[in-house]
N, C-alpha and C positions, 0 to 999 in steps of 0.2 A: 865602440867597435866590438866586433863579435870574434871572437879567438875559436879554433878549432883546437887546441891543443887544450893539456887538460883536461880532458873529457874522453870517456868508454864512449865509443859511437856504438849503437848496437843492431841499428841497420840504416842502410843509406838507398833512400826509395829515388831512383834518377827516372827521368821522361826517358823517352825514345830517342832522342835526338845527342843526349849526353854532356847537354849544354844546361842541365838543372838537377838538382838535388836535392831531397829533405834529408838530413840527417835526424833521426831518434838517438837522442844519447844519455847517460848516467854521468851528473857533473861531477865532483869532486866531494859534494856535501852529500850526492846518494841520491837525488832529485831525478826524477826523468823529464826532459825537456826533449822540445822539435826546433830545429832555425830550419830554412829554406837559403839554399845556395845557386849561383851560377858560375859559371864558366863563359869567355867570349872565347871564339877558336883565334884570335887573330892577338891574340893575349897568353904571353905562355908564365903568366906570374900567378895560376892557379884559379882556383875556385875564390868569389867573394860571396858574401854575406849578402842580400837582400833588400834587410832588416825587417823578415816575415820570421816572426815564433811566435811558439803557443807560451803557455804557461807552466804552471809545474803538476806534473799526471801520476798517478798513483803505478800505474805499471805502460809496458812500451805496447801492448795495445789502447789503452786509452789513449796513450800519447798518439800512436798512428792514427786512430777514428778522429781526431782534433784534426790532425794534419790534413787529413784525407778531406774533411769539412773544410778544411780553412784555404786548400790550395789548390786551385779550379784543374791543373795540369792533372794533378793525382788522378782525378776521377775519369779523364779522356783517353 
């Protein structure tokens, strides 16, 4: 399971619709990582996890250019 808490988000890239999200964040150990979140509007128990993330990025632009590769939404 993927926890949001714990972690510096340091930006949070949503679609248009508000029903998706990548967050870019700084864990706990200094790492920069991506996960990919949604939201259902008929669900008011928050944002869930995916289980789409990159790996660990030297800074939060590479982490984004990974995301941006990796998450067909980003790019439309």
């Amino acid at each position: 399971m993927i926890d949001r808490r714990n972690r510096l988000v340091l930006v949070s890239l949503e679609d248009g619709t508000g029903l998706r999200c990548v967050d870019i964040y700084r864990s706990r150990d200094g790492d920069i990582l991506w996960d990919e979140w949604r939201r259902d509007p008929e669900d008011p128990s928050g944002w869930h996890a995916t289980g789409r993330r990159g790996g660990v990025y030297g800074d939060e632009a590479a982490a984004r250019q990974a995301a941006i590769t990796a998450i067909e939404w980003l790019t439309s």
